[in-house]
Structure formats: C-alpha cells, structure tokens
C-alpha positions as CSV (number, residue, x, y, z in Angstrom):
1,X,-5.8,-10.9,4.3
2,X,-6.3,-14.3,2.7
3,X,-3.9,-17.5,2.9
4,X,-3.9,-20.7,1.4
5,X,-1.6,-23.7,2.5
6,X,-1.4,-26.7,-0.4
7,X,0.6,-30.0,0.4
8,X,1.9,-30.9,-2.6
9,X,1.3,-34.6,-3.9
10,X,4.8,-36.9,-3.5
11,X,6.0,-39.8,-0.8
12,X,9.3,-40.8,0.7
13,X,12.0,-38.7,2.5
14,X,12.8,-36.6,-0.6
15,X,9.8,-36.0,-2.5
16,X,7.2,-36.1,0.4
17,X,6.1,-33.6,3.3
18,X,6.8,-30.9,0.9
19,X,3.9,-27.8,1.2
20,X,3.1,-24.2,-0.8
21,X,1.8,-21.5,1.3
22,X,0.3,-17.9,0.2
23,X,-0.6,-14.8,1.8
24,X,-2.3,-12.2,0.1
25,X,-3.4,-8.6,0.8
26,X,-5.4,-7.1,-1.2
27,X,-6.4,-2.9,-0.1
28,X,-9.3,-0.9,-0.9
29,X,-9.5,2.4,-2.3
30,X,-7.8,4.4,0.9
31,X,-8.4,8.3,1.1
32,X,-5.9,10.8,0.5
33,X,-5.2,14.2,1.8
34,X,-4.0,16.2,-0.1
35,X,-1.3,19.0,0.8
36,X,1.1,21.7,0.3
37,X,4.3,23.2,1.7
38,X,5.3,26.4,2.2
39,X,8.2,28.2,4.0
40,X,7.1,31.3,5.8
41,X,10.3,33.9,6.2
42,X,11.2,33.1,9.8
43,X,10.6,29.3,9.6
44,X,13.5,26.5,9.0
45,X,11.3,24.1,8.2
46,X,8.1,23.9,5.9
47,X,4.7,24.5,6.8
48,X,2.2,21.4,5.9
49,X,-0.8,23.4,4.2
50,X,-4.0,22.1,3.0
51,X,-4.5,23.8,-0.3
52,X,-7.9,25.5,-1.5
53,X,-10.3,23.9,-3.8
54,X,-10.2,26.0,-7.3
55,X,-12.7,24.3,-8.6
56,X,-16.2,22.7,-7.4
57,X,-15.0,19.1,-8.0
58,X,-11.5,16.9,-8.6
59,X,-11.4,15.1,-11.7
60,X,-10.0,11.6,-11.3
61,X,-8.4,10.4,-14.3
62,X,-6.4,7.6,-12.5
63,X,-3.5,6.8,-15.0
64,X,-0.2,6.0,-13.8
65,X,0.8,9.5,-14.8
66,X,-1.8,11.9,-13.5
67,X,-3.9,9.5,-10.7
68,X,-6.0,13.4,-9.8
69,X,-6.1,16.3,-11.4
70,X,-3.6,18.6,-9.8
71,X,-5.1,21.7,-11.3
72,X,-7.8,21.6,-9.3
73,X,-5.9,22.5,-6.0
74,X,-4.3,26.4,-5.1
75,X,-2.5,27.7,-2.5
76,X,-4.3,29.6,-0.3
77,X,-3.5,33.0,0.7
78,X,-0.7,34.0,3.2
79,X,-1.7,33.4,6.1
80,X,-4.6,31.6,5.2
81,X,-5.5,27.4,6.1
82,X,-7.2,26.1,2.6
83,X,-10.5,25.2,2.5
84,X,-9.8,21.6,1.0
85,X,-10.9,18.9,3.5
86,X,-8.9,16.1,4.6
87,X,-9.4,12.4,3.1
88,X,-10.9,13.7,-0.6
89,X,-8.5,11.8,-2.8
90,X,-8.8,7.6,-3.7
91,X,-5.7,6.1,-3.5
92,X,-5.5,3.5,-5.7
93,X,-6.3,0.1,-4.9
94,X,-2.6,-2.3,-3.7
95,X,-2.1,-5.9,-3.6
96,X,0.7,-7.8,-2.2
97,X,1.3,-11.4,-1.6
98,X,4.1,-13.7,-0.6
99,X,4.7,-17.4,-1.5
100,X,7.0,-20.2,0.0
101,X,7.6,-23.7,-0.4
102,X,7.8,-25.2,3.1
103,X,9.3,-28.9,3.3
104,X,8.0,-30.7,6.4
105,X,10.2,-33.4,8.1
106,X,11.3,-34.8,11.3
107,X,14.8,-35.1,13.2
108,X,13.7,-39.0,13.8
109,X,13.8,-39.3,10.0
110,X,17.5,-37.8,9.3
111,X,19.2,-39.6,12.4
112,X,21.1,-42.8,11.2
113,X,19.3,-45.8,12.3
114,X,21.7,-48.1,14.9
C-alpha cells in the first residue's frame, strides 16, 4: 500500500490549510483454486470438488471473457476427489485507490474575536 499527502498551495482562512491525500493498493497475481459442485443423492447441500486436469497444461488467455481455459478441467468420477491441485490459476492483477481533500483548520480561527 502506497500513500501520498500534498498540501495544496493557497493562504488565508479560506484558501489555506487545504491538503489531497491518496492511498493506493495495488495486488499481484494471487492464485486460484479452481472447483466444482456437485450434489450427491442424499445431500442438501453441494459438495465443493476439485476437478481433474484433462489436459497436461491450462491455457491462460486472460481476456475479460475467458481469463483460463475452462476446457481443460473435468469432473472426476463419482466418488472420486480430482487430481487438480490447489492454487493453479492467476488471478488477475487489482488496484484500488481512494482520494480526499482534507481542509485543515483550527477552532481558535472560527471563534469571534472579543
């Protein structure tokens, strides 16, 4: 995380004490797992999976519409845990940041003078 605090050029009670701070975030690559679901006959609620590798490696297109290719994962067999290991995907890399404009002042400066 990076941040930055600017006080920003002006005098007097209006124009001066006024600042700009900025955070910013930026995130590596983080590693996905990826899964699969499946309802068993007795079970309410669906089984987290990891799904078997159907092919040697996972092609990594990274568009906005297809980030991995999905093709490359199946569902195992019934009964079965998949052979895929955990962390193989890249997430892609996020950012955020926030800015503000901060004005500094002092209750001695607003309170009417006698």
């Amino acid at each position: 995380m990076n941040q930055a605090l600017y006080e920003l050029p002006g005098k007097g009670r209006l124009l001066g004490g006024w600042q700009l701070n900025m955070l910013c975030n930026l995130k590596h690559r983080q590693l996905v797992h990826a899964g699969i679901q499946r309802r068993g006959a007795c079970q309410r609620e669906p089984l987290d999976l990891s799904p078997d590798l159907a092919t040697g490696t996972i092609a990594m297109p990274r568009t906005q519409a297809q980030w991995f290719d999905r093709t490359a994962f199946v569902a195992p067999a019934s009964g079965q845990w998949g052979n895929a290991g955990r962390g193989i995907l890249e997430g892609p890399v996020t950012s955020s940041s926030a800015w503000a404009f901060r004005k500094r002042f002092t209750w001695s400066a607003w309170a009417p003078s006698p």
